[in-house]
Biotite code that builds the C-alpha atoms (Angstrom):
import biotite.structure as struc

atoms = struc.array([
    struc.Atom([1.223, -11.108, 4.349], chain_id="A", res_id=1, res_name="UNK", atom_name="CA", element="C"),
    struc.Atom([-0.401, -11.753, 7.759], chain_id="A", res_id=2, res_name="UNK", atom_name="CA", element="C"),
    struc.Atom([-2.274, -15.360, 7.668], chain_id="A", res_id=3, res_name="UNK", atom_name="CA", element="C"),
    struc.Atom([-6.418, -14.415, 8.095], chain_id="A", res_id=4, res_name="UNK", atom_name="CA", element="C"),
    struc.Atom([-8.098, -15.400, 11.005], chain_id="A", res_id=5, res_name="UNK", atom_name="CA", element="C"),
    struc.Atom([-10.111, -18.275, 11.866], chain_id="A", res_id=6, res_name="UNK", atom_name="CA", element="C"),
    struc.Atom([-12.703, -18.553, 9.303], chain_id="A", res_id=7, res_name="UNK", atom_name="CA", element="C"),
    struc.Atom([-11.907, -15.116, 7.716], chain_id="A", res_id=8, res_name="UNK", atom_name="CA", element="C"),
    struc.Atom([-10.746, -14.679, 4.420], chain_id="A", res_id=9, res_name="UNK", atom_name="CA", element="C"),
    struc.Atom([-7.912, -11.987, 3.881], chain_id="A", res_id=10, res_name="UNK", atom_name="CA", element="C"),
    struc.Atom([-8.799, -9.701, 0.147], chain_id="A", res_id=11, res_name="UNK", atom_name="CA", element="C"),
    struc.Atom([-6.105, -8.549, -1.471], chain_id="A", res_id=12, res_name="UNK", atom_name="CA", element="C"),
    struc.Atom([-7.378, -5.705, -3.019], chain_id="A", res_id=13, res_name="UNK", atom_name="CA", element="C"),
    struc.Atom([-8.859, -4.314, 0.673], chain_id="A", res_id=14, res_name="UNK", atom_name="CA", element="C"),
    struc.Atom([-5.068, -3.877, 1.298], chain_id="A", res_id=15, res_name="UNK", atom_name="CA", element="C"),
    struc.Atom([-4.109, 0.203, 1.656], chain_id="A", res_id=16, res_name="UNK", atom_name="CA", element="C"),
    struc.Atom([-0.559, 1.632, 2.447], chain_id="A", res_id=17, res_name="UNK", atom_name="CA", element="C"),
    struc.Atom([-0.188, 4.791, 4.051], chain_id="A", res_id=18, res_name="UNK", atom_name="CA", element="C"),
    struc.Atom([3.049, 6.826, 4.914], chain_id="A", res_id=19, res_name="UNK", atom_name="CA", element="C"),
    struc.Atom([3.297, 9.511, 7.383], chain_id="A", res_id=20, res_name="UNK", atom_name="CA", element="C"),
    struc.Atom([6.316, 12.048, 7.978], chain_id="A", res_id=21, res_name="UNK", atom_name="CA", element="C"),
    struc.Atom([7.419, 13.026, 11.115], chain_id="A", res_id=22, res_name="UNK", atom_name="CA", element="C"),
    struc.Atom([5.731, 16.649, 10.911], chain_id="A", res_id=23, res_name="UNK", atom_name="CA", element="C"),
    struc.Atom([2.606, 15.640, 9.006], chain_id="A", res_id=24, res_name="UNK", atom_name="CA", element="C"),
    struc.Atom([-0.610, 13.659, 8.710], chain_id="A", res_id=25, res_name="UNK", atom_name="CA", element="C"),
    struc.Atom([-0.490, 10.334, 6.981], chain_id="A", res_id=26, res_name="UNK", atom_name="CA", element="C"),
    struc.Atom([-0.698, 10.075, 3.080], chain_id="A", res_id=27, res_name="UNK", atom_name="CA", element="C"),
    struc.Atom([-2.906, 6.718, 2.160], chain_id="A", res_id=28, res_name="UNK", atom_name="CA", element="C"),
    struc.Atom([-1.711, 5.236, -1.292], chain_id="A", res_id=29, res_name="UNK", atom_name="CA", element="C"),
    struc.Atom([-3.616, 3.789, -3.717], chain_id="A", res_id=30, res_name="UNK", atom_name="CA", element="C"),
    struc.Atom([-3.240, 0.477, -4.878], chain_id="A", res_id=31, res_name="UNK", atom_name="CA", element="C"),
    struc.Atom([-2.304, -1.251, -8.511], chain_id="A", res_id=32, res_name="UNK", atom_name="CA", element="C"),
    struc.Atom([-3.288, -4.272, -10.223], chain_id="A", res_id=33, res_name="UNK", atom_name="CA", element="C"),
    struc.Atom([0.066, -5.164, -11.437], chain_id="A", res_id=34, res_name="UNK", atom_name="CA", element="C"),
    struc.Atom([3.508, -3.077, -11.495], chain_id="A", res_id=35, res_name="UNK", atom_name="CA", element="C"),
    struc.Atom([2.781, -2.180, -14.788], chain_id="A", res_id=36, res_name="UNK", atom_name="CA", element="C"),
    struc.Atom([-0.170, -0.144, -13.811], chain_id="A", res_id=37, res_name="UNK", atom_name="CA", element="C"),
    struc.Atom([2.026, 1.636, -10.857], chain_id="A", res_id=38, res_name="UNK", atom_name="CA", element="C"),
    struc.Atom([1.545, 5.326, -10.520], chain_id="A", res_id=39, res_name="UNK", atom_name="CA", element="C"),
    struc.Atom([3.532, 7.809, -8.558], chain_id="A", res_id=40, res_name="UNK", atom_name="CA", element="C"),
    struc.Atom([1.297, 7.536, -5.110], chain_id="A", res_id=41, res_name="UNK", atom_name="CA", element="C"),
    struc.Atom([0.624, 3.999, -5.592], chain_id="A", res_id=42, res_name="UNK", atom_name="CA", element="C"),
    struc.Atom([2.056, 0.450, -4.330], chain_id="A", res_id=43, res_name="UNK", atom_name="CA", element="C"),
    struc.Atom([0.994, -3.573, -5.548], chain_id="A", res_id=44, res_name="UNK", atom_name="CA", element="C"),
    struc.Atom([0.790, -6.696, -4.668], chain_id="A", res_id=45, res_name="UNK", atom_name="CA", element="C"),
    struc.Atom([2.788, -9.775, -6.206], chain_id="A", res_id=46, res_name="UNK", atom_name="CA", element="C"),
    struc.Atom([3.435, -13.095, -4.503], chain_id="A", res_id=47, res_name="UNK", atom_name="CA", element="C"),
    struc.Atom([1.815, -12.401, -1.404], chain_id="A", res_id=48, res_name="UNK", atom_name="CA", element="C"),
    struc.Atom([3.933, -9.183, -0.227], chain_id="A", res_id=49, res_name="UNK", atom_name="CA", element="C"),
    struc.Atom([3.072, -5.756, -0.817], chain_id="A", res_id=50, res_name="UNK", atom_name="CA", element="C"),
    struc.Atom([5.781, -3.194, -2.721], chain_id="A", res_id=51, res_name="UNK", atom_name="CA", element="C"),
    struc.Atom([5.953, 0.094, -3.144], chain_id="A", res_id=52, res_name="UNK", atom_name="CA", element="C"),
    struc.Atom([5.731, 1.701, -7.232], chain_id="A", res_id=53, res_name="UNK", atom_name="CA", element="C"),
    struc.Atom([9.004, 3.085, -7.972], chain_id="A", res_id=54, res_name="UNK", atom_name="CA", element="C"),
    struc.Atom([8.398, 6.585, -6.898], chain_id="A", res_id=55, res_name="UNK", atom_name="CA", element="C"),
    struc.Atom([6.244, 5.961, -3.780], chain_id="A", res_id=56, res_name="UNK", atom_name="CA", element="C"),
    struc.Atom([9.163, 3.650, -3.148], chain_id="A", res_id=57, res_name="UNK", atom_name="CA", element="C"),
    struc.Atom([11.636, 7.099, -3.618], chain_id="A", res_id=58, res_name="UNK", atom_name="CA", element="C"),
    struc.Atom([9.105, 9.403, -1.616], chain_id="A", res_id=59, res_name="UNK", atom_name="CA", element="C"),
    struc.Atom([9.606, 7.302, 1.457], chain_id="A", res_id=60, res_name="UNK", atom_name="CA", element="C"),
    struc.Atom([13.080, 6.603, 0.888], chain_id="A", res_id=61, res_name="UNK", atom_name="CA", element="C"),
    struc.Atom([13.683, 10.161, 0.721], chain_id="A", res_id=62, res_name="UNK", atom_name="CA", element="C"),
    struc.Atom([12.063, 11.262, 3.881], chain_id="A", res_id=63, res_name="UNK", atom_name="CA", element="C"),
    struc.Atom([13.952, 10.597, 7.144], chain_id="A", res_id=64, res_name="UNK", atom_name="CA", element="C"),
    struc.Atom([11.483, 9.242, 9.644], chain_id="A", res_id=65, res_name="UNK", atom_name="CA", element="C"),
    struc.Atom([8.865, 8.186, 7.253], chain_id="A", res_id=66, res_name="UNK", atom_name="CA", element="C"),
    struc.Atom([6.583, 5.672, 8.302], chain_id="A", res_id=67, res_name="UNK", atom_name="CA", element="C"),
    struc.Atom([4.391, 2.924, 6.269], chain_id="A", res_id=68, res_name="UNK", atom_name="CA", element="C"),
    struc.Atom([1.624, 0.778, 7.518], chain_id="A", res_id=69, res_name="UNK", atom_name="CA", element="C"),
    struc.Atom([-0.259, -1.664, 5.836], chain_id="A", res_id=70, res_name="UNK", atom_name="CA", element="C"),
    struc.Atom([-3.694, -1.377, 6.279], chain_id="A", res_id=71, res_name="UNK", atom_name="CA", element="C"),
    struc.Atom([-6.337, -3.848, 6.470], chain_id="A", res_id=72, res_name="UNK", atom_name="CA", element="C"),
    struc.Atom([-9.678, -1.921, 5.190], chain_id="A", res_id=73, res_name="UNK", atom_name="CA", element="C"),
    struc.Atom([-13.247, -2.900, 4.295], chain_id="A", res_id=74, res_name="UNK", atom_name="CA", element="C"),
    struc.Atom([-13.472, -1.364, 0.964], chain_id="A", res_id=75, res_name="UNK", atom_name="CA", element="C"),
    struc.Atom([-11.307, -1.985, -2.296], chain_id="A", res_id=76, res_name="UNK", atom_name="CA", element="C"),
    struc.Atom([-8.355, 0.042, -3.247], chain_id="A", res_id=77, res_name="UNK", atom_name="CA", element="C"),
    struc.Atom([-7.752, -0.662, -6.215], chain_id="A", res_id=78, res_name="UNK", atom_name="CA", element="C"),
    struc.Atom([-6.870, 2.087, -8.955], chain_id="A", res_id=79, res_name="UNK", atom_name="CA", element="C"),
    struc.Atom([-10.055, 1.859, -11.526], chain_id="A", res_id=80, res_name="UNK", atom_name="CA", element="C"),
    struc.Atom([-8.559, 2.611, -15.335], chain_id="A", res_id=81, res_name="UNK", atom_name="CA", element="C"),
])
């Protein structure tokens, strides 16, 4: 995780991760408290560093070219249960 700026504090749940295949628009996943709250298009944070649920993790895996970008936004992503 990127250090914040100058008197700027970084929030963890403002994180978002997005993927994007070669041949089609980006897909923005949502984010999870913990790993035990990980859902299919969803990724956590532990420790600092951000990782991928298990199948998220698979999608991308899967898909030759796929690329993920972490995303600094204004709003929280975090999955509401």
């Amino acid at each position: 995780m990127p250090e914040a700026p100058p008197k700027q504090t970084l929030e963890l749940d403002k994180i978002a991760v997005s993927y994007a295949v070669p041949s089609g628009m980006p897909t923005q996943l949502k984010q999870a408290k913990t790993s035990a709250d990980c859902q299919a298009d969803a990724f956590y944070i532990e420790n600092s560093r951000v990782y991928l649920c298990d199948q998220a993790c698979d999608a991308v895996k899967a898909t030759a070219g796929a690329n993920v970008q972490v995303l600094f936004t204004c709003e929280s992503q975090i999955i509401v249960k």
